[in-house]
C-alpha positions in Angstrom: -10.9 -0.4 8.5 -12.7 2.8 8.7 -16.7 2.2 8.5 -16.9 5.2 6.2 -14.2 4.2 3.7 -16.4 0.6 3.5 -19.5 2.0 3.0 -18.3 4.3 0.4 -16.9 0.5 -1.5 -20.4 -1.0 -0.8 -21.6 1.9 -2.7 -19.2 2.1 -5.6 -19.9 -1.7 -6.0 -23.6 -0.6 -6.0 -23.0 1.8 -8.9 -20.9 -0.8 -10.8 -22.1 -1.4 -14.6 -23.9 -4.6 -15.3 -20.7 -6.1 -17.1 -18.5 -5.5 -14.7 -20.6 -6.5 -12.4 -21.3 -9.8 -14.2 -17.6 -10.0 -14.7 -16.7 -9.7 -10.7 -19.5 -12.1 -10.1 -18.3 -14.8 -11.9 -14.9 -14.8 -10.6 -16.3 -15.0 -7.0 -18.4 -17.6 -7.5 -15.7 -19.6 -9.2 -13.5 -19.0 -6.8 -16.3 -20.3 -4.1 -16.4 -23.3 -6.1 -13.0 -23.6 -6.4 -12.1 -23.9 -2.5 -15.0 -26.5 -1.9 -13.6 -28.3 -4.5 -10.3 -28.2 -2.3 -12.3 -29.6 0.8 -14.2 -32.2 -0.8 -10.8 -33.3 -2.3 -8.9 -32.8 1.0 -11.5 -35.3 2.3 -11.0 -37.3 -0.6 -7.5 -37.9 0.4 -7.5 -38.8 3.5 -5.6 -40.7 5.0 -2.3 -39.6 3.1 -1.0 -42.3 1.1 0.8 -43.0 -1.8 -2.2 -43.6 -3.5 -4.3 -40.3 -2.3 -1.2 -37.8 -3.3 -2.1 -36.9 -6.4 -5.5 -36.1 -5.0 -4.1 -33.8 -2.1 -1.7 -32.2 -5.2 -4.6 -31.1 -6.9 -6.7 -29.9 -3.7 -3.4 -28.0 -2.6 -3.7 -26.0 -6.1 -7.1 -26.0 -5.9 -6.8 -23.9 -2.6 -3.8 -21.7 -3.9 -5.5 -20.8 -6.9 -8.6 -18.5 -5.9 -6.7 -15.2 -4.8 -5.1 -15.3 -8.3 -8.8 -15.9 -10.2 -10.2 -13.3 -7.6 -7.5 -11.0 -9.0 -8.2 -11.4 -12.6 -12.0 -10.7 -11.9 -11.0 -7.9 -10.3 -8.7 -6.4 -12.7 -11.2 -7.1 -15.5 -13.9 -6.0 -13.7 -12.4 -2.4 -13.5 -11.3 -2.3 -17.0 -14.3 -3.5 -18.7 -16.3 -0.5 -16.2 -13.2 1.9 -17.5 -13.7 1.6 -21.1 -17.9 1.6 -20.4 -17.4 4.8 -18.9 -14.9 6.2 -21.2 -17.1 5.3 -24.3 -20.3 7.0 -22.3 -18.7 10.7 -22.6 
């Protein structure tokens, strides 16, 4: 990735309004959450039984799921600074 192209996304991140910002924040930190979750359970579930399964089912969504909650953030981060901006003019 060209060093210019990221320091022109640190920047627009910089410039983001404070519910978008709030918005994108959230989704990261659940998403954090979400994959330590997944290694605590993962942990949880060792060794692999027939008792531990349904615990290593739900890590294994647990791990899957934060690109999709990342995506959401994302996409309503960028609406939410679309219709601040649009209202603003």
């Amino acid at each position: 990735m060209n060093m210019g192209l990221l320091r022109k996304i640190i920047n627009r991140i910089g410039q983001m309004t404070d519910l978008a910002w709030t918005i994108l924040h959230g989704a990261l930190i659940v998403s954090a959450a979400m994959l330590a979750s997944a290694a605590v359970l993962y942990m949880a579930s060792l060794p692999p039984s027939r008792d531990t399964y349904f615990v290593y089912k739900c890590a294994e969504e647990m791990f899957s799921m934060p690109p999709a909650v990342l995506l959401v953030g994302i996409l309503g981060s960028v609406i939410a600074e679309d219709i601040i901006i649009r209202r603003g003019r």
